[in-house]
C-alpha angles and dihedrals in degrees: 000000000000090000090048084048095054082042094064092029091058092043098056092047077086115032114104114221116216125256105202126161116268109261112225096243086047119144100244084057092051086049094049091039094053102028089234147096108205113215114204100217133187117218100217107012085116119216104025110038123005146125112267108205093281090063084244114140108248136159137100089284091058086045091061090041088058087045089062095033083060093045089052086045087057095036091051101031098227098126085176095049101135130238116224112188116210131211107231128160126201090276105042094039101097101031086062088039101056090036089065091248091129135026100207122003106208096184116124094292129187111219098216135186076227095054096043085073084066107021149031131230141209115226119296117273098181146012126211130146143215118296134151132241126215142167104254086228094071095071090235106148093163153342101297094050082077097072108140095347123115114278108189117209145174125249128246103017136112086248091069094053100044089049088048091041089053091044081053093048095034097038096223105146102227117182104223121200114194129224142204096236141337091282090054101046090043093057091061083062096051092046098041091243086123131008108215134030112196100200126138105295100235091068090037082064091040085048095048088041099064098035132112096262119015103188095044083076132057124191102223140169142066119288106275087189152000111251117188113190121212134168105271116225126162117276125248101042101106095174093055088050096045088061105039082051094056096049098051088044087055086055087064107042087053102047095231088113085067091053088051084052090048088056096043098082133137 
């Protein structure tokens, strides 16, 4: 991680951010219109978006939401604008992006070649993959060990389509059930409904980590795809991004980026 962490600092040292002139309908008029930047939050994605036991959003992808939130505050010099966190799932996050129902959405978010055609994204802040997880006690040792059993998903990620991508290559003829959100399709796992869940595997271990029964589940497999996660905001703004890039950039040449990392464990 740190040497993924230099890698993207010392890219950015050169990287020139737009400067462009603010649209009408730009998002920090929106913010200073309205007197509130609205967060897209997930409820169970740990450890970057989740709800702590007081139902308040918390996790390293939240920290970095607040960092922004505080950046807009100075640019706009409304030390009291208001931060208003919103409930979104895999399915419903870029609709309520794009319909200005949200300002920023700091869930577990895949920046895809796919999703840029809809959305934009800040720099990338971690990197994870596709893995399955499974209960020891199902005799699944890999992949292939899934030919013609039950794999859960969740809808609308990059995992579902890189598990369905590898039973298409492999011709296994797995029988895939689909689910709202990672609590949901984790608990498939927990109840045999389905044997296997390909999700990214650091919320496959912050999954396993706060379940029932920790040792009764392994993450196995080898990585079916590269996810890097950023901070998901709506395209054509460049104002907006120019400002959301350089705060997270700041978050690297400082290192505090690296302390955030320190607190986001499972």
């Amino acid at each position: 991680m740190k040497r993924f962490t230099t890698l993207v600092a010392a890219m950015f040292a050169g990287v020139a951010l737009s400067t462009a002139a603010v649209a009408q309908d730009s998002t920090l008029k929106k913010i200073r219109d309205t007197g509130t930047i609205k967060i897209g939050h997930r409820d169970a994605s740990v450890p970057f978006s989740y709800l702590d036991d007081s139902q308040k959003p918390v996790g390293y992808g939240v920290d970095i939401c607040l960092k922004i939130a505080d950046a807009v505050k100075a640019n706009l010099k409304m030390p009291n604008l208001k931060v208003e966190f919103v409930p979104v799932t895999s399915q419903t996050r870029i609709p309520i992006l794009t319909g200005g129902n949200i300002d920023l959405e700091c869930g577990s978010t895949t920046n895809s070649i796919e999703r840029q055609k809809q959305v934009a994204f800040a720099p990338t802040y971690f990197m994870t993959g596709t893995k399955i997880v499974v209960k020891k006690s199902a005799g699944i040792k890999g992949y292939d060990d899934l030919k013609g059993k039950t794999v859960v998903f969740t809808q609308g990620t990059t995992n579902e389509r890189a598990m369905k991508a590898y039973n298409d290559e492999k011709k296994l003829g797995i029988n895939f059930i689909p689910s709202k959100d990672h609590a949901e399709s984790f608990l498939a796992i927990e109840t045999g409904r389905a044997v296997a869940f390909p999700m990214d595997d650091i919320i496959l271990y912050g999954l396993v980590a706060n379940a029932r029964n920790p040792g009764d589940y392994a993450v196995i497999g080898e990585f079916l795809s590269d996810d890097p996660y950023g901070i998901m905001l709506r395209r054509d703004d460049p104002e907006f991004k120019k400002l959301v890039d350089s705060t997270v950039a700041g978050l690297y040449k400082s290192g505090e980026i690296n302390k955030k990392i320190g607190r986001a464990h499972v």
